[in-house]
Biotite code that builds the C-alpha atoms (Angstrom):
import biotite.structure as struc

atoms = struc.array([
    struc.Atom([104.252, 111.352, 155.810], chain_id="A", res_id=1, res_name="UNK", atom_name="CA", element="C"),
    struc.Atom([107.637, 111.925, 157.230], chain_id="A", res_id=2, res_name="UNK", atom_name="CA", element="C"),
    struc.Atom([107.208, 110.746, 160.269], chain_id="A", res_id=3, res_name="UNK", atom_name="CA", element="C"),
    struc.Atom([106.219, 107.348, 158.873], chain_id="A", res_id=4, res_name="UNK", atom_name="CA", element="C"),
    struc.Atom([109.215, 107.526, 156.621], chain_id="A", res_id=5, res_name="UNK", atom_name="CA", element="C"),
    struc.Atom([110.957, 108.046, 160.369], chain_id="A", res_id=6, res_name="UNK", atom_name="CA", element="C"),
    struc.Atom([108.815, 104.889, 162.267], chain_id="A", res_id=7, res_name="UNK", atom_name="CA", element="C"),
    struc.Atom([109.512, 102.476, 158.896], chain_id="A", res_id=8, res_name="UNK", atom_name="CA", element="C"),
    struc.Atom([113.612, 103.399, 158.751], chain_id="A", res_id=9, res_name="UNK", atom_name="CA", element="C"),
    struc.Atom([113.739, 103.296, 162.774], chain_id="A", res_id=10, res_name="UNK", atom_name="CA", element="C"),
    struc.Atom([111.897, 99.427, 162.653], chain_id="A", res_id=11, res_name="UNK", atom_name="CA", element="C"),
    struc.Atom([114.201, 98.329, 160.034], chain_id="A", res_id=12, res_name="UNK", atom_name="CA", element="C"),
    struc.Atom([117.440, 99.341, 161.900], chain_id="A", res_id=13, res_name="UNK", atom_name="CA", element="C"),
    struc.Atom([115.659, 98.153, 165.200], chain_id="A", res_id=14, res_name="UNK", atom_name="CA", element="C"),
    struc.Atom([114.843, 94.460, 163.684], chain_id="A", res_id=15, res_name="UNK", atom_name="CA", element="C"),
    struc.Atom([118.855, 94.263, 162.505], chain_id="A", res_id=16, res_name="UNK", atom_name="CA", element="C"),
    struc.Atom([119.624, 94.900, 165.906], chain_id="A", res_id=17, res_name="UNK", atom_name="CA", element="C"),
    struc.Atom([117.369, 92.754, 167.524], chain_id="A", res_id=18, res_name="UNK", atom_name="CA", element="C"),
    struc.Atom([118.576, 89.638, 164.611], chain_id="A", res_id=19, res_name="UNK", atom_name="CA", element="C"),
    struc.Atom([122.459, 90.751, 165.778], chain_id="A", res_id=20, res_name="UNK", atom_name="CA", element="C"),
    struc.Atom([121.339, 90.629, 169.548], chain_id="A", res_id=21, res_name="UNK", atom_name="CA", element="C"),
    struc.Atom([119.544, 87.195, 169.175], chain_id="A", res_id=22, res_name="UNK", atom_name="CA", element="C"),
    struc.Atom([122.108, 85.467, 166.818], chain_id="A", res_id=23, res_name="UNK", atom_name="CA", element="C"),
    struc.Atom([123.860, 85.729, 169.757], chain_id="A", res_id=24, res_name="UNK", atom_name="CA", element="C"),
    struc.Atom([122.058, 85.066, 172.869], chain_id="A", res_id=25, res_name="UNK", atom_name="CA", element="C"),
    struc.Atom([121.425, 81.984, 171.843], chain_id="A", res_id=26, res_name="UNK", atom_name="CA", element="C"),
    struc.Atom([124.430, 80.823, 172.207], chain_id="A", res_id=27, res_name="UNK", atom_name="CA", element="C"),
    struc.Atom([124.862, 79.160, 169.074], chain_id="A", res_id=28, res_name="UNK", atom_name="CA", element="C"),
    struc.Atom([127.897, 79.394, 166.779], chain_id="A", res_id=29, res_name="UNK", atom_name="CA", element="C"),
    struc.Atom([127.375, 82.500, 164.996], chain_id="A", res_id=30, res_name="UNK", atom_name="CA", element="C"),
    struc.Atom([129.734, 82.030, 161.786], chain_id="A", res_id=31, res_name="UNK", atom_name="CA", element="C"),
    struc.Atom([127.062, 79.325, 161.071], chain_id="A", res_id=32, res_name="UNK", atom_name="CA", element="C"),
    struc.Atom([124.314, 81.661, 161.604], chain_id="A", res_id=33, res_name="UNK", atom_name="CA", element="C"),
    struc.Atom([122.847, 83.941, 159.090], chain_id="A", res_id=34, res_name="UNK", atom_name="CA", element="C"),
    struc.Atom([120.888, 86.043, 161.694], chain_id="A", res_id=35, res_name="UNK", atom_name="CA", element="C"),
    struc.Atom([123.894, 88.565, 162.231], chain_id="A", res_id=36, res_name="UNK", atom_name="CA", element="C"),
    struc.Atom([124.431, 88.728, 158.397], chain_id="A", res_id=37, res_name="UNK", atom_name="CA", element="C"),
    struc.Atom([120.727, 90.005, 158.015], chain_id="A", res_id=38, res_name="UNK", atom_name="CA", element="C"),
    struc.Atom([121.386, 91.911, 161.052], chain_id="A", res_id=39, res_name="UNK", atom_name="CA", element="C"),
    struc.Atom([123.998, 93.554, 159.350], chain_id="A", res_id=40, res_name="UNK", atom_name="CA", element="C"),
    struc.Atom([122.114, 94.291, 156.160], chain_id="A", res_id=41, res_name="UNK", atom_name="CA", element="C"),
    struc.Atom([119.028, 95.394, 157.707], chain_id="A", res_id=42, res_name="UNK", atom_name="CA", element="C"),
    struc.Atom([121.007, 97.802, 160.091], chain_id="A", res_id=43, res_name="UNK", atom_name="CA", element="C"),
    struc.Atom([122.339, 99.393, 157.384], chain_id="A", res_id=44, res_name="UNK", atom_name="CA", element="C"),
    struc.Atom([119.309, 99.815, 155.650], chain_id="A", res_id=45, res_name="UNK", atom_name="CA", element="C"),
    struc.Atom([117.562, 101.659, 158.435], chain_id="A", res_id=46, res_name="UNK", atom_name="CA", element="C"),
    struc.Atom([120.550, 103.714, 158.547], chain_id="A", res_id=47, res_name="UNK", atom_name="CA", element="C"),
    struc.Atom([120.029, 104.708, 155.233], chain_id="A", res_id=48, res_name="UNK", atom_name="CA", element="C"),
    struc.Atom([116.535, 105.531, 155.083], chain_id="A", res_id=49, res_name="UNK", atom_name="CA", element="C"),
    struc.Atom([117.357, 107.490, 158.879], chain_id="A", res_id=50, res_name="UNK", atom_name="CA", element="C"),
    struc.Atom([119.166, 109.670, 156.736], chain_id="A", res_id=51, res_name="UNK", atom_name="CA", element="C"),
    struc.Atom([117.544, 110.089, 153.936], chain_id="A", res_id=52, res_name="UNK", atom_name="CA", element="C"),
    struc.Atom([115.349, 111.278, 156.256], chain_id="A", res_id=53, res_name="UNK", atom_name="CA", element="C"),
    struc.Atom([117.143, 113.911, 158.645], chain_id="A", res_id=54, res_name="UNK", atom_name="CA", element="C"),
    struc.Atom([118.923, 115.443, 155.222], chain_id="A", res_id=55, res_name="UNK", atom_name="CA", element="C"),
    struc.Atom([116.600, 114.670, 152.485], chain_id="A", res_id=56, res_name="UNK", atom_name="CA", element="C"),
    struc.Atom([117.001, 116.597, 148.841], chain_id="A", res_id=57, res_name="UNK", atom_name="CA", element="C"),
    struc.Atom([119.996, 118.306, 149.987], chain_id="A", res_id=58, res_name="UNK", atom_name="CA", element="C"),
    struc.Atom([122.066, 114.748, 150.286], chain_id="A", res_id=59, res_name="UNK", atom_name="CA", element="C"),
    struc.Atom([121.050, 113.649, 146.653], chain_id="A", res_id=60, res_name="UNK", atom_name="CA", element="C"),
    struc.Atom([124.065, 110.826, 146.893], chain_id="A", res_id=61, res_name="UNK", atom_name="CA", element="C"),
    struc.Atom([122.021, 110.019, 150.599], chain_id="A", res_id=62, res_name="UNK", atom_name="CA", element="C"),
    struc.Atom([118.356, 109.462, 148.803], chain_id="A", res_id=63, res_name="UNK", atom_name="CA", element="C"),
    struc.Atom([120.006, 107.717, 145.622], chain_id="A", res_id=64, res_name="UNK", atom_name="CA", element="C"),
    struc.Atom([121.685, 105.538, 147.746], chain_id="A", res_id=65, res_name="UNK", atom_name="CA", element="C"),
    struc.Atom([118.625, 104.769, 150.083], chain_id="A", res_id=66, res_name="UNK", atom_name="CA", element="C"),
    struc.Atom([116.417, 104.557, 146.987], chain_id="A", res_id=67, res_name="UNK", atom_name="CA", element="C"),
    struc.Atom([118.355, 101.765, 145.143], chain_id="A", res_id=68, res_name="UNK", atom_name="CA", element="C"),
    struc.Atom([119.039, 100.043, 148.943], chain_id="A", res_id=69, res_name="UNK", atom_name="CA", element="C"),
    struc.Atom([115.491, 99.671, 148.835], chain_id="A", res_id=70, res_name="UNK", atom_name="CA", element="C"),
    struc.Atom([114.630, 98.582, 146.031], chain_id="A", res_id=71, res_name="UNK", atom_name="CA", element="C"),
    struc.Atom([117.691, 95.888, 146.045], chain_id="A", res_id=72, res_name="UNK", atom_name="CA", element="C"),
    struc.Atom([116.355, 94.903, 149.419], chain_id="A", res_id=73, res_name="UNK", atom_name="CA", element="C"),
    struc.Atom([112.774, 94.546, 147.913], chain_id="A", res_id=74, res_name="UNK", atom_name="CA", element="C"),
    struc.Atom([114.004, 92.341, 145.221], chain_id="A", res_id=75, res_name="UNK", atom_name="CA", element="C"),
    struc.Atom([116.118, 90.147, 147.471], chain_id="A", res_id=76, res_name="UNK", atom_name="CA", element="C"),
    struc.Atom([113.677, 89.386, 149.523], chain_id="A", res_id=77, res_name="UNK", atom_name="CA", element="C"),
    struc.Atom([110.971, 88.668, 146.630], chain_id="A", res_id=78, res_name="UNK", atom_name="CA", element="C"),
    struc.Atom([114.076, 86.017, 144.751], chain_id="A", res_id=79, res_name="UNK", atom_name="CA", element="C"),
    struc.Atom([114.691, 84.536, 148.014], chain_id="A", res_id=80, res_name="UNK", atom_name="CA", element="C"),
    struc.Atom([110.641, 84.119, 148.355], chain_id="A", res_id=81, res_name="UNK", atom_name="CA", element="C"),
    struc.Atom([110.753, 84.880, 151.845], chain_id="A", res_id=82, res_name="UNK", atom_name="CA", element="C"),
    struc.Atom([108.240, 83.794, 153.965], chain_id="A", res_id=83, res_name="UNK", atom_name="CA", element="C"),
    struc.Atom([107.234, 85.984, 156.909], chain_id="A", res_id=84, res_name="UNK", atom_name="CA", element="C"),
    struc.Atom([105.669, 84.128, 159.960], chain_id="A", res_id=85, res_name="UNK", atom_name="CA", element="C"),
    struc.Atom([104.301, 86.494, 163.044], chain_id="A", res_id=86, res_name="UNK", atom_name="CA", element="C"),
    struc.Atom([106.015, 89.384, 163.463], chain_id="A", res_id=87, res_name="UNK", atom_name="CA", element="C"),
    struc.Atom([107.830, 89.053, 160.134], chain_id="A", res_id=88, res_name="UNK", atom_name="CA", element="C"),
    struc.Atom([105.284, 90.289, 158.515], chain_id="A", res_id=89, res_name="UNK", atom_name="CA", element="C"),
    struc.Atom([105.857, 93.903, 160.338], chain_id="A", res_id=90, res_name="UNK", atom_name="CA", element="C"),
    struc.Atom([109.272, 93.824, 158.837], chain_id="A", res_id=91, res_name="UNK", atom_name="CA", element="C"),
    struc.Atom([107.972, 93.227, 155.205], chain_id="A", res_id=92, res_name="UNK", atom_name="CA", element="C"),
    struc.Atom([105.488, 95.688, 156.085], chain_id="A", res_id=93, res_name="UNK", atom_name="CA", element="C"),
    struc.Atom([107.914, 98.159, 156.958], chain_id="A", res_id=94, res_name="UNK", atom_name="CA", element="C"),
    struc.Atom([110.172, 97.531, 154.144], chain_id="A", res_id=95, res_name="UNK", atom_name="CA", element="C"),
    struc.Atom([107.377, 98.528, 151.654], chain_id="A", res_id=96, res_name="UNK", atom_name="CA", element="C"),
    struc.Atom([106.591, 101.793, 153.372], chain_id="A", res_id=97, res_name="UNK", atom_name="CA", element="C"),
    struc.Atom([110.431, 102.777, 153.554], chain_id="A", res_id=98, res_name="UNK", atom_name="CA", element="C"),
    struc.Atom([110.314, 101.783, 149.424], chain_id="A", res_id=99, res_name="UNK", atom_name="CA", element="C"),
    struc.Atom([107.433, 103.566, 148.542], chain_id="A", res_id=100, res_name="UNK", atom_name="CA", element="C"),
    struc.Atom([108.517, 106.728, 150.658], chain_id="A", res_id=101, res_name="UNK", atom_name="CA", element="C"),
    struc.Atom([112.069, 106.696, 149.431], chain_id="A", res_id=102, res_name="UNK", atom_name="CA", element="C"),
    struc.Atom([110.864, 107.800, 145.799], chain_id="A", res_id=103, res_name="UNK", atom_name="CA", element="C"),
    struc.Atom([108.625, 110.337, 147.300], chain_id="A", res_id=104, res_name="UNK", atom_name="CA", element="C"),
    struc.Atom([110.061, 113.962, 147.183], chain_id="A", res_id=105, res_name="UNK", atom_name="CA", element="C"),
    struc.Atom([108.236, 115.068, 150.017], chain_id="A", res_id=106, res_name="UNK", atom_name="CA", element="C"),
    struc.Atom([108.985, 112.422, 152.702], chain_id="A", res_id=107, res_name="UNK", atom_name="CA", element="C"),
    struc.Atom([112.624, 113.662, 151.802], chain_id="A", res_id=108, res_name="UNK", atom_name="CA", element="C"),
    struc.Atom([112.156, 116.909, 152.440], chain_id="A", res_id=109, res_name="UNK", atom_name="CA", element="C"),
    struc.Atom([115.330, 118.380, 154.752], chain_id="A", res_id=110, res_name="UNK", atom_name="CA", element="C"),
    struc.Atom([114.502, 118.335, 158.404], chain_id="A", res_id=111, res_name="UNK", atom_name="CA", element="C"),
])
């Protein structure tokens, strides 16, 4: 169970690099882009649930934070009725797992 908790943070913080990275290979003009923004957002949210990970119930400020990051994410992205095409849908998919093993106790166990 931690080690998924591990995989889902690692593919969040992965996909905001990858949105950064691709905002700007293609060569458009970023400030008009919202790719690095997300970028941005999901590369912080990976970080988070990294974290949360490697220090677990000793960081309580660390889960808290990764908890309610999730959750806010969760609810963004339900308002904004995103719609995942291809490998979106891995993204979502993580997103879920890192929410659902952000409350648990044990997948935050100190490394």
């Amino acid at each position: 169970m931690r080690y998924l908790y591990l995989i889902a943070g690692s593919a969040i913080a992965l996909a905001g690099a990858y949105y950064i990275v691709n905002t700007f290979i293609q060569l458009a003009d970023w400030m008009d882009e919202i790719g690095v923004i997300a970028g941005l957002l999901f590369l912080y949210l990976g970080t988070l649930n990294i974290l949360n990970y490697w220090y677990g119930s000793k960081a309580r400020g660390v889960r808290w934070a990764a908890v309610l990051a999730n959750i806010a994410m969760m609810a963004v992205c339900w308002v904004i009725g995103a719609s995942p095409e291809g490998l979106e849908w891995g993204l979502i998919g993580a997103l879920v797992i890192a929410a659902a093993l952000s409350l648990s106790a044990r997948a935050s166990r100190p490394a």
